[in-house]
N, C-alpha and C positions, 0 to 999 in steps of 0.2 A: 317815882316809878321804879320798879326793882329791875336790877339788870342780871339778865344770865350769860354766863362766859361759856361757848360751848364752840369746840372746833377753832381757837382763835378769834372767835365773834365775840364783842358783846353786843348784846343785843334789848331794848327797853322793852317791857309791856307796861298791860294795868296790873294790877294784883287781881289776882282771881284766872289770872289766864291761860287757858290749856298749855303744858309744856311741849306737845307733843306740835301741835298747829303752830307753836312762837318758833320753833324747830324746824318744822319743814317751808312754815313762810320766807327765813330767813336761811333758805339752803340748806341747811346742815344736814350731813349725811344719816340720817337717823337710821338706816336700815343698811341692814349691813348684804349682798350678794343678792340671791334669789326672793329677801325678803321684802324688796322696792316693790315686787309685782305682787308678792303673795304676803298680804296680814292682813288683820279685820278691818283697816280702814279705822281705828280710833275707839271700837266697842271694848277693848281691854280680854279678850278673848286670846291670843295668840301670839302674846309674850313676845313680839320681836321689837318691839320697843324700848328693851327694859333699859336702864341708864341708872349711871351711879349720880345721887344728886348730892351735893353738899351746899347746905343751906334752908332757907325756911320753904316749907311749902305744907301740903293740905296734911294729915293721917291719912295711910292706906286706907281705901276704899274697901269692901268686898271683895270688889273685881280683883282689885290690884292684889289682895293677901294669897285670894285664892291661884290666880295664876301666876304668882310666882310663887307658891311652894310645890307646884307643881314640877315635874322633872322636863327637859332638861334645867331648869329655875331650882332655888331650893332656898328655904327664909332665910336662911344665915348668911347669906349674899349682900342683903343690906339694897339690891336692885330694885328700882321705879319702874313700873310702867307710867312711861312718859303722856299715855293716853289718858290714864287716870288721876295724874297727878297736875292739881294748880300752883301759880307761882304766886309765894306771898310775900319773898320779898328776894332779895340778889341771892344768886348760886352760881355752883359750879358746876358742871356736866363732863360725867365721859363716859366712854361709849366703846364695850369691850368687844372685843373677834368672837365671832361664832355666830348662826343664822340667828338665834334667841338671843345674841348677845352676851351669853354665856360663859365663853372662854377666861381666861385667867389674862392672854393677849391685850392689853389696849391696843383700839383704833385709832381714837383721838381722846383729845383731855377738853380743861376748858383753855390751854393756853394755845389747842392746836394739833 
């Protein structure tokens, strides 16, 4: 089972498993301020998800190229939407300042 290090946690799933739901089932702060009450809920629309991942997981999706080359996003960022992305096998997560998660700022890492 792969493990994700995120906030200090590791945490198991299956392979194949939303990052964004293995995340918020296990706490992790995934939304940074105002964006707990306001994002699409998981449809990869509204970028507050985004997370640096290091490790194996799916190719961008559609969703995920399209909104994050979107502003405040921009591709050269190297940022996951956590919503579009599956886990395939152990990573690393973290989780930068700003409502998109955008900032240059870390919030947390995966040691925390």
């Amino acid at each position: 089972m792969p493990k994700v290090l995120a906030q200090g946690k590791t945490i198991e799933c299956k392979v194949g498993a939303n990052l964004r739901k293995v995340l918020l089932q296990n706490h992790i702060d995934l939304y940074n301020g105002g964006a707990l009450v306001i994002n699409c809920r998981g449809i990869g629309s509204c970028g507050t998800c985004a997370v640096l991942v290091e490790g194996e997981v799916n190719e961008p999706n559609w969703r995920d190229k399209t909104r994050c080359s979107l502003p405040p996003h921009s591709p050269g960022n190297n940022l996951r939407l956590a919503c579009q992305t599956q886990v395939l096998g152990d990573l690393k997560v973290t989780k930068y300042d700003g409502f998109w998660g955008q900032n240059p700022q870390i919030v947390w890492t995966s040691e925390g």
